[in-house]
N, C-alpha and C positions, 0 to 999 in steps of 0.2 A: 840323259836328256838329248845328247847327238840321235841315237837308236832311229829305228824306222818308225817304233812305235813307241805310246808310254807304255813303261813296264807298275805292276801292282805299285811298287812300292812308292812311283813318280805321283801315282794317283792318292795313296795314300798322304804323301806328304801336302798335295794339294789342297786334301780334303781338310789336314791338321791346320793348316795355314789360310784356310777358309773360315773353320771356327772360330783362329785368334784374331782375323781380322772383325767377325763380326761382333764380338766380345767386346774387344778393343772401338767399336763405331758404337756398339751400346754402352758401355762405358764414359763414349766421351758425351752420348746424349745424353744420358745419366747427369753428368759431371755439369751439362750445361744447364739442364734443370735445375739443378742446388745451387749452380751462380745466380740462375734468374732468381731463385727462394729466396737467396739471403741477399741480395741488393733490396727485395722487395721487402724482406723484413728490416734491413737495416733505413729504406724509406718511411715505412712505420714507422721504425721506434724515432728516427728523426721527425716524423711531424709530430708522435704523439711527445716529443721533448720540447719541439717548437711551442704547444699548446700549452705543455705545464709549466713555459718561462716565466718566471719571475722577473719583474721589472729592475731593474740595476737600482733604481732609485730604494724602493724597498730594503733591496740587500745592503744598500748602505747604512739607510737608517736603521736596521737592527743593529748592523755591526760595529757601527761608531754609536751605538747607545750606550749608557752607562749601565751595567748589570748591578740591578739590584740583589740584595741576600731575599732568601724563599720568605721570609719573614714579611717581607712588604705585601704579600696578597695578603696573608694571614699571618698571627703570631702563633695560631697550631696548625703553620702550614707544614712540620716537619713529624706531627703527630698520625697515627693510622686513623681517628676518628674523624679526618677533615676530609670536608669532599672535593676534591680537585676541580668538577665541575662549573664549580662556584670560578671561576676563574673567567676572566670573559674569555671569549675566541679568540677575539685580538690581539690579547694581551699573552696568548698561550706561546708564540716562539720565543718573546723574553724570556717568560719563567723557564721554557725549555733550556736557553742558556745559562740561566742562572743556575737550575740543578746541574748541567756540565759541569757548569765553577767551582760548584758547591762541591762536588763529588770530586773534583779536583782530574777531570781528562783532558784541558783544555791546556793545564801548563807539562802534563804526565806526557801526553803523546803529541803534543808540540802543534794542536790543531791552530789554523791560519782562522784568525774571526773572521772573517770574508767570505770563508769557505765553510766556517759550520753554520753561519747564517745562512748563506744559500742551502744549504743542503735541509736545513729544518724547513725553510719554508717551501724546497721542492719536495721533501717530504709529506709537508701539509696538503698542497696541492695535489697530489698524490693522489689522493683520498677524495673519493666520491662521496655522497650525501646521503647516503641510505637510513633509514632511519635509529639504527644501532651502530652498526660498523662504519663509524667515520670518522673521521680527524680528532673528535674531543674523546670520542674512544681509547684513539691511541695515548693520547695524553692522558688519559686517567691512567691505564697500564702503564706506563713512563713513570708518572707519580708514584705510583704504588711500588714499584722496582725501586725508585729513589728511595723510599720510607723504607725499606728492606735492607736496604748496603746501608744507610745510616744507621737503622736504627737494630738490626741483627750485629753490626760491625763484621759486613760480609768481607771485608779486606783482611780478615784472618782466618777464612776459610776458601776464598778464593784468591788467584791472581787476580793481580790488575787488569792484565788483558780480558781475562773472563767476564768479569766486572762491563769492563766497557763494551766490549762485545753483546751483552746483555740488554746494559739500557739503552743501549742503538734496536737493538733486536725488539726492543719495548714499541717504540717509539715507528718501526717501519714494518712490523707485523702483520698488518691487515689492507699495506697498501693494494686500492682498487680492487676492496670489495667490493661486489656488484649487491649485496643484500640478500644472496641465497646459499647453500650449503653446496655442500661437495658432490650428495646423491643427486642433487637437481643437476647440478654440472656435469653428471651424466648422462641423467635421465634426458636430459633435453639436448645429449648431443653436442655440449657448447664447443666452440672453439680451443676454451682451456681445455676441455677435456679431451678432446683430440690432441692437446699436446702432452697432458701428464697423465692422464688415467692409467696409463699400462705401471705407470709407476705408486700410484696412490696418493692421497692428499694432493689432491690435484688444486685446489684455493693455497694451499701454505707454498708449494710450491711457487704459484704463480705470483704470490707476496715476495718471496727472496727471488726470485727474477726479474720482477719492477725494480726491488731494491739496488739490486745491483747494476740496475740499467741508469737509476740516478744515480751510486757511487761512480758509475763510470761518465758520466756525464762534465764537462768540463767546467773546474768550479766550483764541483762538490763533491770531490773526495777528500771526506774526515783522516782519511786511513794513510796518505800519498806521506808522511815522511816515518812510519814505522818502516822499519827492515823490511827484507822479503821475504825472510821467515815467520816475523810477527805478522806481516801482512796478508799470508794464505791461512795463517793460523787462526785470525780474527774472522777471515770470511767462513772458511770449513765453522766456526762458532755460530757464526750468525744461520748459518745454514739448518745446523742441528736444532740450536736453539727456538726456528721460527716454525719449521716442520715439528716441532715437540707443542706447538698449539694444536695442532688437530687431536679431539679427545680422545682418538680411535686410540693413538699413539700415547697418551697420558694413560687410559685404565690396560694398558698391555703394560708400564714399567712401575704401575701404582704398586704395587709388590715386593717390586725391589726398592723403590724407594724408602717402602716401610720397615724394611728389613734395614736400612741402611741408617734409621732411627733408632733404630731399639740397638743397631750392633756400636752406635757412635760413629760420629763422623769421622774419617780422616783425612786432612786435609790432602795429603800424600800419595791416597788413591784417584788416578784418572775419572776409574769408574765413578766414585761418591760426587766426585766434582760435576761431573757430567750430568746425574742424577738431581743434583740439588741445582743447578742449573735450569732443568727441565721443572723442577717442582717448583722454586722461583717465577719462571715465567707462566706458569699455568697458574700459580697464585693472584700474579697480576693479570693477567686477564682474566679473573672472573668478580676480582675485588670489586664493583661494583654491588657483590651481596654482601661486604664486608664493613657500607658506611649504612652510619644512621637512619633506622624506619625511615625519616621524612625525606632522605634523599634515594634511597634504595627502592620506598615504591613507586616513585615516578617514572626511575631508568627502567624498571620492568617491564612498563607500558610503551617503552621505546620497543624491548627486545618483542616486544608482541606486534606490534604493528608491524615489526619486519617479518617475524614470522609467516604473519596473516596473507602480508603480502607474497609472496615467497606460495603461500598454500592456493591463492587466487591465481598466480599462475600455473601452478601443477592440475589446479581444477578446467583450464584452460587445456590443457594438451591430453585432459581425458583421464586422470589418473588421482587416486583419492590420495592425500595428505596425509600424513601422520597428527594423529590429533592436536599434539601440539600447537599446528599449520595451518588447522584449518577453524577458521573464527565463527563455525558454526557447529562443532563438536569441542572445540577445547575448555575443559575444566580449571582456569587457573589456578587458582589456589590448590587444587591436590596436583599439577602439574611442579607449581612451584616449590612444594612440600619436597614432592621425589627428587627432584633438584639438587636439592638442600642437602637428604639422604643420602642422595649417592654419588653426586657430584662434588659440591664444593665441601660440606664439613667432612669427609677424610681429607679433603687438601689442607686443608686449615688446621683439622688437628694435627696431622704429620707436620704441620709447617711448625704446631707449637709444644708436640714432642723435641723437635730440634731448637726450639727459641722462645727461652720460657716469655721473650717479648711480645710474643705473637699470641697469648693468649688472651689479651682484650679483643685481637681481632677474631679466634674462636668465638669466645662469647658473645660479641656482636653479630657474627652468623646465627647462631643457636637463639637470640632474642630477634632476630629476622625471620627463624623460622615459626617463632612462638605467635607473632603476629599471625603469619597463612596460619599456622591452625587456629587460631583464633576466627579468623573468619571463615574459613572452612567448617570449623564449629557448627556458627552460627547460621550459614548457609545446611547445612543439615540439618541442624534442630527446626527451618523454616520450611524446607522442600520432603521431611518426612526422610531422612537417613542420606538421601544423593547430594553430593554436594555438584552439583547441576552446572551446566555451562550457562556461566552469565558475561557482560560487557566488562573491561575493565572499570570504565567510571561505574557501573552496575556495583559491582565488586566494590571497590573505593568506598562507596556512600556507606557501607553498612562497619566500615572502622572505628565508628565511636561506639555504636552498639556492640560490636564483638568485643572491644576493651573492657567495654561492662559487666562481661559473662564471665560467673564463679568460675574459678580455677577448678571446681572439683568439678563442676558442668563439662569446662574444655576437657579435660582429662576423659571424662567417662565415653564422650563422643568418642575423641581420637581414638580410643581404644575398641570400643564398642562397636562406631561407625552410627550411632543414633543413641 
């Protein structure tokens, strides 16, 4: 560097320490971008916490209420034949407390009442209004998880922690649905999908993110005096557990699940646990095909109008629906048939391979399905073999006339198609 002049190798190093400085200045502009992100997210998720506060007053009087046993809504409130629905709104964070009690987490994991009151009703809140995916939603799946651990006696095929980890998982699974699927959360470019698409389940995902944005919220963590071990154990659970709603991820493990039937459970295996886990909660969430004709056909005019809506705006951005979606091609009743087929009764039946308990609820699916064909029937014996796209109420009106049609009539159609 004294020299007369620089030599290669002065120029060299210049050149070297030219690139780490500009490395190092993009790096730190880099660096100053993700502070500005995550102040702006962490501004977010504060307003959107400010919004979904719960009044003190509220959280008091649940938690200095006296919890009734599940019995006081109904005396078959602990039966699969009762419809949870039936529960007012209002009245849903008691009973939520009360199946904690019930189920025994409350004195197990040493929860503060204070704190699982707040947190069921920042839960509730949680939950936007769509016309299927809402708050009484989650609470039917809740209920139906409760009817499960009671009434399978799932405390001798899982741990306790499982268990609880579950019916939390029940209970905050569908927080801030927006009312549409995962492919429109693409298709339309959402925000969520900008955040999870690369990953897939891009809605389940952004469910155990909310979730854990009110587990961290001050006040309502259920979880705050488990260990640190049970503590990351329970969330990796809820994690799995709530990502095993998406059905992409149910008919990829329906296989082994079935396998996991016929081989016997053991308790002992990770894997089976995991698996009955996963089948559990996909149980309850579909249990809504699981209660009686008179409550089952009404919820199904819910899950259509979300549909419908959902297809009205895919018609809107230029892009045709899938029939299901679209309220001007969809066939219900042969929609809700294939449903039935191939969605919910192999859940049902594997659920009642493993629990000879579970087969009134098989048989209740299978006389749900017996209805749709019944009017399906009848819608084909009327429109000449098609069972044609009609209204729900359209549909509805012709259920006293389809009850009426000979058994060997329903049969020859189903089979025949006219």
């Amino acid at each position: 560097m004294n020299g007369p002049y620089f030599t290669t190798f002065d120029e060299d190093v210049a050149s070297a320490f030219a690139v780490y400085c500009c490395i190092s200045i993009s790096h730190s502009l880099m660096y100053q971008k993700l502070q500005r992100s995550q102040h702006r997210n962490k501004l977010a998720n504060e307003l959107m916490i400010y919004h979904m506060q719960v009044a003190s007053e509220e959280v008091q009087e649940l938690a200095q209420s006296e919890i009734p046993p599940p019995s006081h809504w109904h005396p078959n409130f602990s039966k699969f034949n009762y419809p949870p629905r039936e529960v007012p709104e209002d009245e849903t964070p008691l009973c939520c407390l009360s199946m904690f009690e019930d189920l025994g987490f409350i004195s197990r994991w040493r929860i503060k009442r204070d704190t699982l009151a707040r947190f069921i009703l920042m839960v509730k809140r949680g939950y936007r209004n769509p016309p299927y995916h809402n708050w009484m939603h989650a609470f039917a799946v809740a209920h139906f998880c409760y009817l499960c651990i009671k009434n399978f006696k799932l405390n001798e095929y899982m741990e306790d922690i499982e268990l609880f980890a579950l019916f939390v998982s029940c209970l905050c699974h569908d927080i801030d649905h927006r009312g549409t699927n995962n492919s429109y959360q693409v298709a339309s470019k959402s925000v969520l999908a900008a955040l999870y698409s690369s990953e897939g389940a891009v809605l389940e995902r952004h469910h155990f993110a909310q979730t854990m944005c009110i587990v961290n919220t001050e006040g309502c963590n259920i979880y705050e005096n488990l260990i640190s071990k049970d503590y990351q154990h329970v969330l990796d659970l809820m994690r799995d557990i709530i990502l095993a709603t998406d059905l992409a991820h149910h008919l990829k493990i329906l296989k082994n699940i079935e396998a996991m039937a016929k081989d016997k459970f053991e308790k002992t295996n990770l894997k089976h646990r995991k698996l009955l886990l996963c089948l559990i909660m996909t149980a309850s969430d579909l249990s809504d095909q699981t209660k009686p004709w008179d409550s089952t056909k009404h919820i199904a005019a819910l899950i259509y109008n979300e549909f419908f809506s959902q297809g009205d705006l895919e018609k809107s951005l230029g892009r045709t629906p899938p029939e299901m979606m679209d309220r001007e091609r969809a066939r219900i009743p042969d929609l809700q048939i294939g449903f039935l087929d191939h969605i919910a009764l192999p859940v049902y039946r594997v659920l009642q391979d493993l629990f000879v308990e579970a087969k009134v609820v098989h048989n209740t699916v299978k006389e749900n399905h017996r209805h749709w064909e019944k009017i399906c029937a009848l819608i084909k014996l009327r429109r000449g073999g098609s069972c044609e796209q009609m209204s729900y109420e359209q549909i509805l009106a012709l259920e006293e006339e389809a009850n009426s049609l000979p058994e060997d009539e329903v049969k020859s159609v189903t089979q025949n198609g006219h």
